[in-house]
N, C-alpha and C positions, 0 to 999 in steps of 0.2 A: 549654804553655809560658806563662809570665807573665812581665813585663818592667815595671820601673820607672824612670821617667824623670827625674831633675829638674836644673837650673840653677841658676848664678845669677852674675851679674856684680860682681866684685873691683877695687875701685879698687890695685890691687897689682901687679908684674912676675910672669909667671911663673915664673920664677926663686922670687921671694918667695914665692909659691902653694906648688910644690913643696917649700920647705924645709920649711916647715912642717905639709904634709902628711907627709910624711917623717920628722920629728922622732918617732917613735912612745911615745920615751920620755915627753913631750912632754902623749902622749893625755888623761891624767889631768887634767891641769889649765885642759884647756878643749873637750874633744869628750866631747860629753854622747851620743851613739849609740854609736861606737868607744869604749868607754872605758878598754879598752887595748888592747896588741898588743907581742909580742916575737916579734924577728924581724929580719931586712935587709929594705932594699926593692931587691932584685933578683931578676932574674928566675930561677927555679928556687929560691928561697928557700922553705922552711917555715915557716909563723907561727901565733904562739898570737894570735887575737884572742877580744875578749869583748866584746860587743854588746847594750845596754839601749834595745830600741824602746819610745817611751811607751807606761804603760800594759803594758808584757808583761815576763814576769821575763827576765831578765840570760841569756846562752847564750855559753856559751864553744865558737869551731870551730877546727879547724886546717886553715887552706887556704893554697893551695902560690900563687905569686907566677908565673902566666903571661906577662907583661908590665911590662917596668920600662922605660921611657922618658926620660927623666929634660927634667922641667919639661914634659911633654906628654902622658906616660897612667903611669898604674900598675894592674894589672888581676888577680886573683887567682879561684882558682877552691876554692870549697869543696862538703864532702858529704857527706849523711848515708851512716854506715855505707858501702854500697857505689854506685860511680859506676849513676847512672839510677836511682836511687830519689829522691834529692830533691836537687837539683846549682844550685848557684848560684855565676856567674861574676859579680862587684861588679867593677865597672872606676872607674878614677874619669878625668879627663881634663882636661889644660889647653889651651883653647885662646887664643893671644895676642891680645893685640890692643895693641901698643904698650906706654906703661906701665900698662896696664891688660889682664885675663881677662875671659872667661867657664869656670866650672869646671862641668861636668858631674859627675854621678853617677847609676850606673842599676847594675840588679843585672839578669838574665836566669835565672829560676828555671824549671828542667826536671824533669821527671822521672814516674816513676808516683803519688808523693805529691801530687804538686801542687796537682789537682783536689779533693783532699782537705781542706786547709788553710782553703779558704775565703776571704771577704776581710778575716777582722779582722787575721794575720797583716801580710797585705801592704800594706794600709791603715795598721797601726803602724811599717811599715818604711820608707814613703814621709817619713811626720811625721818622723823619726829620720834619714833625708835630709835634709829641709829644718831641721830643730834644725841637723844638722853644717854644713850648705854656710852656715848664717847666723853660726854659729860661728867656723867657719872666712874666713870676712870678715871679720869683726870682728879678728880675731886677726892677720891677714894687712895689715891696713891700718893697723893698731896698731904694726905692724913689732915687734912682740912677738918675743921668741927661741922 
């Protein structure tokens, strides 16, 4: 198993956090990791998203929506071909704090691939965390739609 962790604190409500995480329509014109995603954000939902970590070409998955919380997690689970060869649960998560967050994001990557991948993978996929959650600040404080 391998696991990525990253933070970051949002001068914004979580409320504000969430919409805009949510806007998926949204993705294109300012998340540079997610660069898109069609879908709901509820739980049991199916999504096309498509994913450019620096530095590695663009990957389009379809992973299903485990967790819809609304302005406190949203959590999905995707997979290569079949579950346990190469499974990654992305959650992302707000936690409040008044009119201001801290947003979380981690991905928990399983399977018999795993050990295989190495760490350029997961080293571009961290970078690609912190590009979205610096993004997603910016955006979120801008009170942008």
């Amino acid at each position: 198993m391998r696991v990525i962790e990253t933070a970051i604190d949002i001068g914004a409500a979580a409320q504000r956090v969430w919409e805009v995480l949510t806007r998926f329509d949204a993705y294109p014109d300012w998340n540079p990791f997610v660069i898109s995603i069609a879908g709901a954000p509820r739980a049991g939902a199916k999504l096309k998203a498509r994913i450019k970590p620096p530095g590695r070409a663009a990957m389009t998955f379809h992973p299903t929506i485990i967790a819809a919380i609304e302005q406190q997690q949203l959590t999905w689970l995707g997979r290569l071909l079949v579950p346990g060869l190469f499974d990654g649960e992305h959650s992302f998560r707000i936690e409040s704090r008044g009119p201001a967050c801290r947003f979380h994001q981690s991905e928990r990557f399983s399977g018999l691939l795993v050990p295989l991948f190495g760490t350029g993978l997961f080293d571009a996929t961290r970078q690609g965390f912190d590009a979205m959650n610096a993004a997603l600040k910016e955006r979120a404080e801008a009170a942008i739609g």
